[in-house]
LUMNU-451325 format. One record per atom (N, C-alpha, C): residue in three letters; x, z negated, y. Coordinates in steps of 0.001 Angstrom, whole numbers. Layout:
BEGIN
+------+---------+---------+---------+
! code !       x !       z !       y !
+------+---------+---------+---------+
!  ALA !       X !       Z !       Y !
...
+------+---------+---------+---------+
***
This chain:
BEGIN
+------+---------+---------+---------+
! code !       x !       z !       y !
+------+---------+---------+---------+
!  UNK !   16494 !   18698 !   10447 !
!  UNK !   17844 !   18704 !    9924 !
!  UNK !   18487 !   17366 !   10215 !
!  UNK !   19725 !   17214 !    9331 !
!  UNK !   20140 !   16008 !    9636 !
!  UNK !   21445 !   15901 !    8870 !
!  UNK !   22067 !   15190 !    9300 !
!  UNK !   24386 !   15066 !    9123 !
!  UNK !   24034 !   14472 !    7908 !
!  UNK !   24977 !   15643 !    6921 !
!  UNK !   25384 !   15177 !    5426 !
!  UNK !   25864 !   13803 !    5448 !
!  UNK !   24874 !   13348 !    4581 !
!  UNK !   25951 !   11928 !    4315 !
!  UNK !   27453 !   11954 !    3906 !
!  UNK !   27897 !   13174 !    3381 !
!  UNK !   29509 !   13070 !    3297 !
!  UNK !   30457 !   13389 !    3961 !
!  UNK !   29533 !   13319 !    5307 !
!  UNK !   30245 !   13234 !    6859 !
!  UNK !   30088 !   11902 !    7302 !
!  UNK !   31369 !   11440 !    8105 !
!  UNK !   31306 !   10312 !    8574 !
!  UNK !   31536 !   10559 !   10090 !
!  UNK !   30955 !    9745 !   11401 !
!  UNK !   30691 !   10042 !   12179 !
!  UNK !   31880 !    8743 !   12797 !
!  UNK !   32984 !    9110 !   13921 !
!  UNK !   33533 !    8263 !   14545 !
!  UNK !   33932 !    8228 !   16320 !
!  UNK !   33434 !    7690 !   16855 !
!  UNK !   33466 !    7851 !   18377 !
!  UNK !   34798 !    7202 !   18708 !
!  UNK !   35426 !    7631 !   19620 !
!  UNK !   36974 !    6814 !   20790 !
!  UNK !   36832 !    7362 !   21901 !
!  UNK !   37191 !    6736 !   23034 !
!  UNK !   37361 !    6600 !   24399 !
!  UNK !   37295 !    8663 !   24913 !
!  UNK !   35663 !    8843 !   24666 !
!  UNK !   35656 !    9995 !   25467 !
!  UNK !   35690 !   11083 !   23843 !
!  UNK !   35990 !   11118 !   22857 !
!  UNK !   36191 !   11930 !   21768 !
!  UNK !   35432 !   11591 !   20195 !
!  UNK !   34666 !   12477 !   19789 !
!  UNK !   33990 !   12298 !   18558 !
!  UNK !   34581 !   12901 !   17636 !
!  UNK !   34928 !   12236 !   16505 !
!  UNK !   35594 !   12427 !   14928 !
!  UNK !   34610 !   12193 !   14057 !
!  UNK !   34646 !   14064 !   13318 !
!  UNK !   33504 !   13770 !   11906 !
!  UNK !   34315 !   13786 !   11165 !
!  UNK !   34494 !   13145 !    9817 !
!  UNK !   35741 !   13566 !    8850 !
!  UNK !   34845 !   13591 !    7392 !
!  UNK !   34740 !   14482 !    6319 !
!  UNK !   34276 !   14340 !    5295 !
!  UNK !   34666 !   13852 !    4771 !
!  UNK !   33983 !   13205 !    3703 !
!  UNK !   34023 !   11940 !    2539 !
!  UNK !   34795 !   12610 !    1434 !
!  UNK !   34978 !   12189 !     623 !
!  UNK !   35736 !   12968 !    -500 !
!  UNK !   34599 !   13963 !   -1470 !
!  UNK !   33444 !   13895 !   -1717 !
!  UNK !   32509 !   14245 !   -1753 !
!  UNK !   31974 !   15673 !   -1328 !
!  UNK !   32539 !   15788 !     174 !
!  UNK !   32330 !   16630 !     864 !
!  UNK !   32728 !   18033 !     251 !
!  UNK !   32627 !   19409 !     345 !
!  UNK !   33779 !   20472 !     467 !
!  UNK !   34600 !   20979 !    1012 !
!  UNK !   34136 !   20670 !    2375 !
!  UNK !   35255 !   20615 !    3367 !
!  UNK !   36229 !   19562 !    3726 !
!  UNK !   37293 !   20347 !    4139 !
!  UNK !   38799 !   19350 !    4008 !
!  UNK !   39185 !   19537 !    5352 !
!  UNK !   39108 !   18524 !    6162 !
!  UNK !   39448 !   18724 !    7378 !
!  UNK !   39023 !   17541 !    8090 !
!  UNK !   39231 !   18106 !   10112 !
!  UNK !   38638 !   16922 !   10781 !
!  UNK !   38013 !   17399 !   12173 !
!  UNK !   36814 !   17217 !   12316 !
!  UNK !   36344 !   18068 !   13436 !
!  UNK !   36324 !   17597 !   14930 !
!  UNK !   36493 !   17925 !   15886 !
!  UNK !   36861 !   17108 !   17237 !
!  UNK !   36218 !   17658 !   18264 !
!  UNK !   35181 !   16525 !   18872 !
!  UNK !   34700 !   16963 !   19242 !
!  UNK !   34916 !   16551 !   20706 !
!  UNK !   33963 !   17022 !   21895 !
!  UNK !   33643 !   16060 !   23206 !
!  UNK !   32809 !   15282 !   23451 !
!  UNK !   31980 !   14513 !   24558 !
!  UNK !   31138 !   14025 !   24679 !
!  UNK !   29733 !   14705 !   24237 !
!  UNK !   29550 !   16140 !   24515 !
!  UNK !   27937 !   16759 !   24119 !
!  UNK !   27904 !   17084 !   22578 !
!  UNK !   28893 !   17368 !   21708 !
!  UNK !   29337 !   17255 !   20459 !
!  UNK !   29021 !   15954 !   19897 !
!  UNK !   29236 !   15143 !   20382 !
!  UNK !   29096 !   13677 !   20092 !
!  UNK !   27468 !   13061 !   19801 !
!  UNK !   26798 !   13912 !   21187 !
!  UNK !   25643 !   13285 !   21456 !
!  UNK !   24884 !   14205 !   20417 !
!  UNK !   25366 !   15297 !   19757 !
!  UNK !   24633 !   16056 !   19277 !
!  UNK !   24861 !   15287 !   17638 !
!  UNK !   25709 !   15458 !   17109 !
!  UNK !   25852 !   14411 !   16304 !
!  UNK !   25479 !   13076 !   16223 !
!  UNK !   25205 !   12455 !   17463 !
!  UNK !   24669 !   10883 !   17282 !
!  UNK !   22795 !   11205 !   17373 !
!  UNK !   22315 !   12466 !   17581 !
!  UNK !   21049 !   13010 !   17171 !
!  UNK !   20898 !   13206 !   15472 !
!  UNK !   21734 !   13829 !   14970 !
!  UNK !   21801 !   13862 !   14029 !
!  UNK !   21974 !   12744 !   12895 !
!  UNK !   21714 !   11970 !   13729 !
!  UNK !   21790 !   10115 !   12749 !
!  UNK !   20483 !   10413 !   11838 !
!  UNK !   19668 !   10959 !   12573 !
!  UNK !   17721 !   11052 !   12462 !
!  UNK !   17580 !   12279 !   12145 !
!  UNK !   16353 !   12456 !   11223 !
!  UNK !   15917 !   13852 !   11053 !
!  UNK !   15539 !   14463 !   12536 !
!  UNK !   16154 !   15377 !   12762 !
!  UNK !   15765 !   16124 !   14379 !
!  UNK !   15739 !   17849 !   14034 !
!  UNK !   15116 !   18290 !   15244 !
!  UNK !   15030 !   19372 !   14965 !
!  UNK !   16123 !   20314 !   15890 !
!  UNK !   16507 !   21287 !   16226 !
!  UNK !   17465 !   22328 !   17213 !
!  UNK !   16551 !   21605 !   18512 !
!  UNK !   15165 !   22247 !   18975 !
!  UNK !   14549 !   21664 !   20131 !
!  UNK !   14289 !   20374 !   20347 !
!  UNK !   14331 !   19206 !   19488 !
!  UNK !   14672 !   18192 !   19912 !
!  UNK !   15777 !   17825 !   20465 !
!  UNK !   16886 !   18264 !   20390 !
!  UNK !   18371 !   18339 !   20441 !
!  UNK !   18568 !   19150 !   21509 !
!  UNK !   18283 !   20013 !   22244 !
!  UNK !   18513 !   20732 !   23259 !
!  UNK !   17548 !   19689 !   24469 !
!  UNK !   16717 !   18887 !   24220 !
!  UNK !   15412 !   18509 !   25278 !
!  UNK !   16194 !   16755 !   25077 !
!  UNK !   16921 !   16583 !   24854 !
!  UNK !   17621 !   15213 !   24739 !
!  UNK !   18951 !   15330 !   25679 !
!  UNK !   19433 !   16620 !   25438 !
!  UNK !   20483 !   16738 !   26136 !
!  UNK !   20376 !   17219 !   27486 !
!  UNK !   19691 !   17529 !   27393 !
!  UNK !   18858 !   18141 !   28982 !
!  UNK !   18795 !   17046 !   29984 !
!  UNK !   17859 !   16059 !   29077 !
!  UNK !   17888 !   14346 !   29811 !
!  UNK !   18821 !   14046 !   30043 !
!  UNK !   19987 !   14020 !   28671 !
!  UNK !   21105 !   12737 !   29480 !
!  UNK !   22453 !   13821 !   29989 !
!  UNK !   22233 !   15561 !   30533 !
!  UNK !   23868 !   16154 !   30812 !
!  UNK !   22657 !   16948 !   31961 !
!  UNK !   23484 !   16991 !   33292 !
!  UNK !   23341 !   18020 !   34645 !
!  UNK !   23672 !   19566 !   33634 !
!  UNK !   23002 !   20062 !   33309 !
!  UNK !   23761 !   21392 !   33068 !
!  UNK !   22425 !   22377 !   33059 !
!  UNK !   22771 !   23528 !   33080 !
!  UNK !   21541 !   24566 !   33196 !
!  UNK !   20753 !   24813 !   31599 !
!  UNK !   19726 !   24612 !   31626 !
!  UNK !   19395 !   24702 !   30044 !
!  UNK !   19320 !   25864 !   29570 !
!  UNK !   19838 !   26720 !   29873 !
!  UNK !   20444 !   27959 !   28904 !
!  UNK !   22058 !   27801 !   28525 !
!  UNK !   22646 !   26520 !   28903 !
!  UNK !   23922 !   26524 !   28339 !
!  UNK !   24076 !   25249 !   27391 !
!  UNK !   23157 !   24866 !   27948 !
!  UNK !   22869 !   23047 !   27174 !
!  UNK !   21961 !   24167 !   25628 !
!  UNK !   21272 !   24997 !   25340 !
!  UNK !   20676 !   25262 !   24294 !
!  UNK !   21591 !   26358 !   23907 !
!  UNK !   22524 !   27163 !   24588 !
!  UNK !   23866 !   27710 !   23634 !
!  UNK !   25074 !   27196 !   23094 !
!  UNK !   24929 !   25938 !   23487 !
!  UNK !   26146 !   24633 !   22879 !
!  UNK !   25556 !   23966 !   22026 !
!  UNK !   24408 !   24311 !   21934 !
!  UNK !   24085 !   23421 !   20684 !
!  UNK !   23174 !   24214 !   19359 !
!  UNK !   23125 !   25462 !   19807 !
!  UNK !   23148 !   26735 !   18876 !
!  UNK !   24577 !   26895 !   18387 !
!  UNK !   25602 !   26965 !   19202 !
!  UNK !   27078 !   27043 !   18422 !
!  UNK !   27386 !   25501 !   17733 !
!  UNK !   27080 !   25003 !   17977 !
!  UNK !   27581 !   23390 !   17681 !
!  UNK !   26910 !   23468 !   15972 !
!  UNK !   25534 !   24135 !   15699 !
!  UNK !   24373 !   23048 !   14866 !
!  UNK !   25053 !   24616 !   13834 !
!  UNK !   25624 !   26046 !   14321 !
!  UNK !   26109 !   26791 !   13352 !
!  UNK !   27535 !   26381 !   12980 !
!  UNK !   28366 !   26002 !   13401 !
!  UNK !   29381 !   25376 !   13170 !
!  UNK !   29378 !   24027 !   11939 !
!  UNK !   28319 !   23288 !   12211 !
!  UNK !   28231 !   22118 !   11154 !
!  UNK !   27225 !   23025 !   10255 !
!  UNK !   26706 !   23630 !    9944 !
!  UNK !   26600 !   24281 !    9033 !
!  UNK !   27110 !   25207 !    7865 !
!  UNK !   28286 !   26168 !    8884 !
!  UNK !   29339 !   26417 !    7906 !
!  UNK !   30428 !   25566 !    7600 !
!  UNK !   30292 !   24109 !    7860 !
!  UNK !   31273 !   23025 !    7097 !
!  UNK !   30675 !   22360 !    6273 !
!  UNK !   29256 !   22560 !    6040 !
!  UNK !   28465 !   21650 !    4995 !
!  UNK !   28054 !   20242 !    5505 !
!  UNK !   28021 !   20081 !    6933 !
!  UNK !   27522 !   18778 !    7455 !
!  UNK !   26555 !   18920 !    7871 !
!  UNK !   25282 !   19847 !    7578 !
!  UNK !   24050 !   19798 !    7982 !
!  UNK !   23402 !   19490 !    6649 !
!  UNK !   21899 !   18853 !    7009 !
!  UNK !   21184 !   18839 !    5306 !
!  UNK !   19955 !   18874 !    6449 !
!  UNK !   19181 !   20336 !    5552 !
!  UNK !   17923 !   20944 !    5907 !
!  UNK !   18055 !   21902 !    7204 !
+------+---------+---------+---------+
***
């Protein structure tokens, strides 16, 4: 899978902004945190859910049953906005 191109991806001091292109169907602006961010800056590249849970594992202290339910809610979330492709 991998971020619709008619998502645009924007990082600031600690906070990630996806905003769709006009293109997009969704009308809005999504806000994220730092593991939101990193999950999205995975999503630059074709990746898979378990690539994405075993990346975050590396770079966040957290127990990996919560690091792979944040990014099960995260990867269904950009899905029902139309920013996933595949």
């Amino acid at each position: 899978m991998k971020l619709n191109r008619e998502f645009l991806l924007h990082n600031t001091s600690g906070e990630t902004i996806l905003v769709p292109t006009g293109g997009a169907s969704f009308s809005g602006v999504v806000r994220g945190n730092k593991t939101l961010g990193a999950v999205l800056e995975l999503l630059k590249n074709d990746v898979t859910q378990e690539e994405i849970v075993a990346a975050l594992k590396a770079r966040f202290d957290a127990p990996e049953g919560a690091i792979e339910a944040d990014v099960e809610k995260a990867l269904a979330e950009l899905r029902k906005i139309g920013a996933l492709d595949g």
